[in-house]
Structures are given as C-alpha cells and as structure tokens.
N, C-alpha and C positions, 0 to 999 in steps of 0.2 A: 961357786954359790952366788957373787955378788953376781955376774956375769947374767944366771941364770937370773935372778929377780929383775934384772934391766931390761930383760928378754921379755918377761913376765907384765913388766907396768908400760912396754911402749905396746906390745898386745893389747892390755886392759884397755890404753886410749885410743888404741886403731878402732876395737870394737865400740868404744860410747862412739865416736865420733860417723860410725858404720850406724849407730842407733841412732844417735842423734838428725842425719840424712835421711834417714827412711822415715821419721818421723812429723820428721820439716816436711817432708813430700808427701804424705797421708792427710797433713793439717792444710796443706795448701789446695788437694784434691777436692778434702773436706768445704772447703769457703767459696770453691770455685762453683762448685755443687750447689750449694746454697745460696750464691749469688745470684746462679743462671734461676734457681727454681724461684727467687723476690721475684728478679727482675721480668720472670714472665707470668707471676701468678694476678699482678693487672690485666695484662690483656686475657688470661682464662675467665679473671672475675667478668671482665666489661665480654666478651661475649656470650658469657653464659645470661650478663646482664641483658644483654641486645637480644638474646633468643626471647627470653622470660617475658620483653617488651613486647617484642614479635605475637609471642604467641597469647597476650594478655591481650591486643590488639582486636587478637583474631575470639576473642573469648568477648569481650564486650562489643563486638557487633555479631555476634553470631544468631540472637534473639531474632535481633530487628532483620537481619537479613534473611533469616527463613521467613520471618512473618510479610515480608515484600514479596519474597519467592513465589509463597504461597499465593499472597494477592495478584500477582500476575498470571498465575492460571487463572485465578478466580476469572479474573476482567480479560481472561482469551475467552473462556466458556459462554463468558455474557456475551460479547463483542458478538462473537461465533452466531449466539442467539438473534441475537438482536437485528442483525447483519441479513442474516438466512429469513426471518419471518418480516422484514422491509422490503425486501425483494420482491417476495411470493406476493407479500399485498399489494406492492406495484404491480407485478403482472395482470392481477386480479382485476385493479382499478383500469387499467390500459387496456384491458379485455372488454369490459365493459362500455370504456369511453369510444372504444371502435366499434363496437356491435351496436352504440347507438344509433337509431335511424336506419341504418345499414340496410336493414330488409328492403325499406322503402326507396333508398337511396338506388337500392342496387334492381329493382324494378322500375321505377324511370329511367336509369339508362338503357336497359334493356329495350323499355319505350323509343327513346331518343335515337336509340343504332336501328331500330327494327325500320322508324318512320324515314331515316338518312338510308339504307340499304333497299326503302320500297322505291321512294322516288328517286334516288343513284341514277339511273339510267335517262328517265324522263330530263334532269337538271344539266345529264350530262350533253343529253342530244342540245336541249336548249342553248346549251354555254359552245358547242361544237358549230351551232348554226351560224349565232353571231359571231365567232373568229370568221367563220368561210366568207358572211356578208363581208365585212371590215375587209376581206385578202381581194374580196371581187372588185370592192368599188377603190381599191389600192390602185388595183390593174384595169382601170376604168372599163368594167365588166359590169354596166350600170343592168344590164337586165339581168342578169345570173343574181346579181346583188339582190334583187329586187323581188325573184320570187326566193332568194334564203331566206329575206324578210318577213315575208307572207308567210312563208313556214314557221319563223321562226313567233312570231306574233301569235297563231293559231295558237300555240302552245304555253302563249304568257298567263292564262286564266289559270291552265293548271300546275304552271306555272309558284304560281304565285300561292295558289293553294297549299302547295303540297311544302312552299318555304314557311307560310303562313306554320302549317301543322310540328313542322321541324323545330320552328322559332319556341313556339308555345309548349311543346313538352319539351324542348332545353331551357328555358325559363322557369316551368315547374319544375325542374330538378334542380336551379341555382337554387330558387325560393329556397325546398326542402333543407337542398345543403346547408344552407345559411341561418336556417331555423333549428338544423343537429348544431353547429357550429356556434351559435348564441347559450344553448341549452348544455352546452359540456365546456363553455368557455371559464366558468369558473372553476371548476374542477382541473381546467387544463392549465390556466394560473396557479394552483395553488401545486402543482407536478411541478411546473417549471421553477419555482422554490426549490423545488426539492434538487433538480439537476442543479443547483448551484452548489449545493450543498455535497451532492455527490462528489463535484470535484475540491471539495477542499476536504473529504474523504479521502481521495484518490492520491493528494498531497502528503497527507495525513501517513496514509500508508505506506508511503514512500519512506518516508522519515521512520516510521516502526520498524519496518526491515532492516533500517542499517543501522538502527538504535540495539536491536534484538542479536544482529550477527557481529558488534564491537563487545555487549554483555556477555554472550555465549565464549569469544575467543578470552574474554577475561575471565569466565567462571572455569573456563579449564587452564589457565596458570596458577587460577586460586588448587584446582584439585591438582594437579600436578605438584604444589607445592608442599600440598597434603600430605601425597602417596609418597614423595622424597625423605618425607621430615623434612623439607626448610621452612621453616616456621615463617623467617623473613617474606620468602618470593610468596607462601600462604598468605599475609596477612596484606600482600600491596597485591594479589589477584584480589582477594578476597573486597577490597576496598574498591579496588578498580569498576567490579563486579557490581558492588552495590550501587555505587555513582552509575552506572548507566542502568540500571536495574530502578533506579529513581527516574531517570528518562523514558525508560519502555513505560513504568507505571501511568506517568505523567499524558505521553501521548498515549496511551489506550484511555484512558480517562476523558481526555477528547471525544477519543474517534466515540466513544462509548455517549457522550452528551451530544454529539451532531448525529446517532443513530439516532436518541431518544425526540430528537427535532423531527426526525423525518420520521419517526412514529404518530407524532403527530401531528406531522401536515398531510401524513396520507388518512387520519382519520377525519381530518376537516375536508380533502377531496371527496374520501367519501361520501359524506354527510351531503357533498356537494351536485354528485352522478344527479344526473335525473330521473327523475321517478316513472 
C-alpha cells in the first residue's frame, strides 16, 4: 500500500511538472507572437502612413492639374488657329506684293528682249567686223583693215540707233521696277518683322516638343502608377507631369503672343499694299 502511494505522488509530479513544460512553452509562443506583431505594427502604421501621404498628394493636386490639362488643349487649339490664319494671310499679302506692277513689269521686258533679239544680228555683225579690223591691222593687213572699217562704220548710225532703242526701253523698265519696288517697300518692311519673329517661333517650337515629349513620358508613370495601385510612383508621375505641364503652358503662351504680333504686323502690311 505504502509502495503504491510513492508510485502514486512521484506520478502526480512527473505529470505537474509535464503541465507545467507545456505551459512555459505556450506562454513563451504567446509573447513571442506578440512581440514580433509590436515590433512590426510601426512599420505597417508608417506605410499605410506613406500611402495615405501618397495618395493625399495625388488628391490636392488633382484639381489644378486637370485644369492646366485642360488649358493646354485650350492653347493647342488657339495656337493651331492662330498659326493656320498668319500663314494664309501671308500668302495672301505676298501674292499681292508680287502681282504688284507685274503686268507692266512683265510687258517691258518683253519690250526690252523683243528690241535685243531684233537688232542681235545687226550689233552682232558690227561687234564681228571690228574684232576682223583689230586681227587685220594685227597682221599688218592695212587694206583688208581698212575696208572692215568702211563696212564697219556704214553700220555705226544703225548702229547706234538700235543701242539707243535697247538703252531706253531697259531704263523704262529699271524706272518701273524701282517705282513697284518704292510702292511695296513698306509693306515689305513691315514682312521682314515678321520673318524675325518667325524664327523665334521656330525656337519656340523647338523647346514645345521636348517640353510636351518629357510631360507625356511623365503622365504615363503618373497612369501606370494609377492602374498598379502605387499610390507613391502616382503621386511623383503625377507631380513630375504637372511641373512640365507648367512648361508646355508657359511656352505655348509665348508662341501664342509672338502669333498675336504677327497678327498684327501683317494687318499693318496690309493697310500698307498699295492701292
């Protein structure tokens, strides 16, 4: 019996001691558990913190940045306009400033070749006689010389005429010129403005293109960051985008005032044409 009971209480403490181990290792499980979930629920706090920044980022500019969006079509459309209708009124004005006089310009020379192609022949024989004289009396060929001379002299009256007639209508056609060429001189001043201005158009545009292809590759990390969910790579496209999106505004806004220049130096050319 005693035997039995001694059998009975080292049992009882094999078993607390069996509880007691299993229990130590459940409490230990326990704290291990709950240390790792302290010790990481900072950095869940501060990222979920960093999205919420992220995407608050993308939420207070999101107004202004459609409303620039939009003002940049606006000021393509104008630009487009404005661009297209300077052109066509150049053409218009330069049509004009060359059709001045033209008719008349372009009947004196007709004048001027008709009177050079009638006496051609006559100025040619004359100009052929005196080389032969000059070759004869070279080659002391004093009589051969003497009647190219006589031939050549016969022919000085009409000669002289027919340079006379050649001189006179290519002088009426300098006069002419120079009377189109006074008469469209201001108007052609006030174009030549305008080609200066073209080229700082031309500059102009230069820098839009690579202001518009740095905005474009930034508005698609802004959407890419979008269609991801990262809030983060959304809200630095998104900003990136708008910073050069302030650059396109800026120079179209330009090119848009040196249009409205040359809108109006081709209205004072106009005014200028002659009547």
């Amino acid at each position: 019996m005693i035997a039995d009971k001694v059998r009975n209480r080292k049992s009882d403490r094999s078993a607390v001691k069996k509880e007691t181990a299993v229990y130590r290792t459940f409490t230990a499980v326990i704290l291990l558990t709950l240390s790792m979930l302290f010790l990481h629920m900072p950095q869940a706090e501060a990222a979920a913190s960093d999205w919420d920044m992220a995407l608050e980022r993308i939420s207070n500019l999101y107004n202004d940045y459609s409303a620039v969006q939009e003002n940049i079509t606006l000021n393509t459309g104008t630009l487009q306009k404005l661009r297209k209708q300077n052109n066509d009124e150049l053409k218009v004005i330069q049509g004009k400033l060359k059709s001045t006089g033209q008719v008349q310009i372009d009947n004196l020379k007709l004048q001027v070749d008709a009177a050079r192609n009638k006496h051609a022949p006559l100025l040619e024989k004359y100009k052929t006689l005196g080389q032969q004289a000059a070759a004869a009396r070279k080659a002391k060929d004093l009589k051969n010389a003497a009647v190219l001379d006589l031939q050549r002299n016969k022919l000085k009256a009409a000669v002289s005429a027919a340079q006379a007639e050649i001189k006179a209508k290519s002088e009426t056609l300098a006069v002419v010129r120079k009377q189109t060429t006074d008469k469209t001189q201001p108007a052609r001043e006030t174009l030549a403005a305008i080609s200066a201005l073209r080229k700082e158009t031309a500059t102009g545009n230069r820098e839009l293109t690579v202001a518009q292809r740095l905005r474009t590759e930034a508005h698609k990390r802004y959407q890419a960051g979008m269609k991801q969910g990262d809030a983060h790579a959304a809200a630095d496209g998104m900003e990136t985008s708008f910073a050069k999106m302030k650059i396109v505004q800026a120079l179209q806004l330009k090119l848009i005032g040196w249009e409205k220049q040359i809108s109006t130096l081709l209205r004072a050319a106009e005014l200028k044409l002659p009547k």
